[in-house]
C-alpha positions as CSV (number, residue, x, y, z in Angstrom):
1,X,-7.5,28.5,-9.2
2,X,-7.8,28.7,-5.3
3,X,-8.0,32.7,-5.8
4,X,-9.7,33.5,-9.1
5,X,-7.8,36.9,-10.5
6,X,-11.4,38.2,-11.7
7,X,-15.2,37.6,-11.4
8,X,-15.2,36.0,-14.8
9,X,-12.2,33.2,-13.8
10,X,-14.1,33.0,-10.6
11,X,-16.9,31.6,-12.7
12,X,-15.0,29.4,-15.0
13,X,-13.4,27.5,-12.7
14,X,-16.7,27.2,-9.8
15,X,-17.9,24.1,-11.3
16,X,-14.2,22.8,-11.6
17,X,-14.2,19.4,-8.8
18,X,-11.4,20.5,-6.5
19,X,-10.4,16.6,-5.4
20,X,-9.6,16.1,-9.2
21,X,-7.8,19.5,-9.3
22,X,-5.5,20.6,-6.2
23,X,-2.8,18.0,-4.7
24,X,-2.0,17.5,-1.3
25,X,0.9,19.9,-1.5
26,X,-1.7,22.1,-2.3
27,X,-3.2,21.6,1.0
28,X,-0.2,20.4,3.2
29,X,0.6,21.4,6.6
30,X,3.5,21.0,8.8
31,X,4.4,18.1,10.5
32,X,4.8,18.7,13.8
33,X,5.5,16.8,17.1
34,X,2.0,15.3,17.7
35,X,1.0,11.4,16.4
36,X,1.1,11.1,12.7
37,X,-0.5,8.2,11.3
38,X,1.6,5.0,9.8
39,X,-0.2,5.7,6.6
40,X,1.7,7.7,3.8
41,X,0.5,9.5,0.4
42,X,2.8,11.0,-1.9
43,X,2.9,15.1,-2.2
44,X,1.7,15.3,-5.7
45,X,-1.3,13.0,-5.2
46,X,-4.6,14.5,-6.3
47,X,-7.1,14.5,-3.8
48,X,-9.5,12.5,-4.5
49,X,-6.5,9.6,-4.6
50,X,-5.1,10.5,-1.5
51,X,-9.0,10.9,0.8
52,X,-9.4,7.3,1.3
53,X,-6.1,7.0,3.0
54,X,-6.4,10.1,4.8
55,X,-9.6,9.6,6.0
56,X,-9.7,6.1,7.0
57,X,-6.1,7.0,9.7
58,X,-6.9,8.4,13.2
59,X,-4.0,10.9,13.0
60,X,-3.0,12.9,10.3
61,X,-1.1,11.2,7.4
62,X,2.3,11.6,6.0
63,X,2.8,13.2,2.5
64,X,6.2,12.0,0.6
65,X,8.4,13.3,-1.6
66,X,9.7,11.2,-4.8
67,X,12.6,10.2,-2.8
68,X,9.9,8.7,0.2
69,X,11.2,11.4,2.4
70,X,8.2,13.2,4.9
71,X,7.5,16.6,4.0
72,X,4.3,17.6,5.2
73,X,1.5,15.9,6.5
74,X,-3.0,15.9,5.5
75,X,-5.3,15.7,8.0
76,X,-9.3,14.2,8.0
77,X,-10.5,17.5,8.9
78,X,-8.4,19.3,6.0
79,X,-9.7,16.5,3.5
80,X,-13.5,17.1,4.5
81,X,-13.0,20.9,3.8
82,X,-11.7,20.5,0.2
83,X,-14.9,18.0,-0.7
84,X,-17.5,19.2,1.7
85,X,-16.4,22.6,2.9
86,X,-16.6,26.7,1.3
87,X,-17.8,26.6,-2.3
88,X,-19.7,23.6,-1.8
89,X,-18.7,20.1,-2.9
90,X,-17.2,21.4,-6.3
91,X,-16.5,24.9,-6.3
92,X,-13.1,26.2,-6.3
93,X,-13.7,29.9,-5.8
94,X,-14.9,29.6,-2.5
């Protein structure tokens, strides 16, 4: 849904809220070295679950596994971008 095959899926899926739609995973990035907030969220949250958390750490959050284990980590700024950011609050074509 991130990259509509055609014009037409582009415009079923505009008006689709991305926060209820894509996932952390969807929107991971690697942990590296640098702080990472005591806060975790699991992998397959939604967004929309996981933005309160996120945004309410200094420093990026950890994302878990099933298992607890790290994997990845979500930041404030990449949060803001799926509800505020290109394709406007809902769209997921942009």
């Amino acid at each position: 849904m991130l990259h509509p095959a055609t014009k037409d899926v582009a415009k079923l899926t505009f008006d689709v809220p991305r926060e209820k739609v894509l996932s952390g995973a969807d929107r991971k990035e690697p942990a590296n070295a640098g702080q990472i907030g005591a806060m975790r969220v699991r992998a397959d949250a939604i967004i929309a679950t996981a933005a309160e958390t996120v945004l309410y750490e200094s420093h990026p959050v950890q994302m878990g596994d099933d298992r607890g284990a790290r994997v990845d980590i979500l930041n404030r700024k990449t949060i803001l971008h799926v509800l505020f950011g290109a394709g406007g609050a809902t769209g997921l074509a942009g």
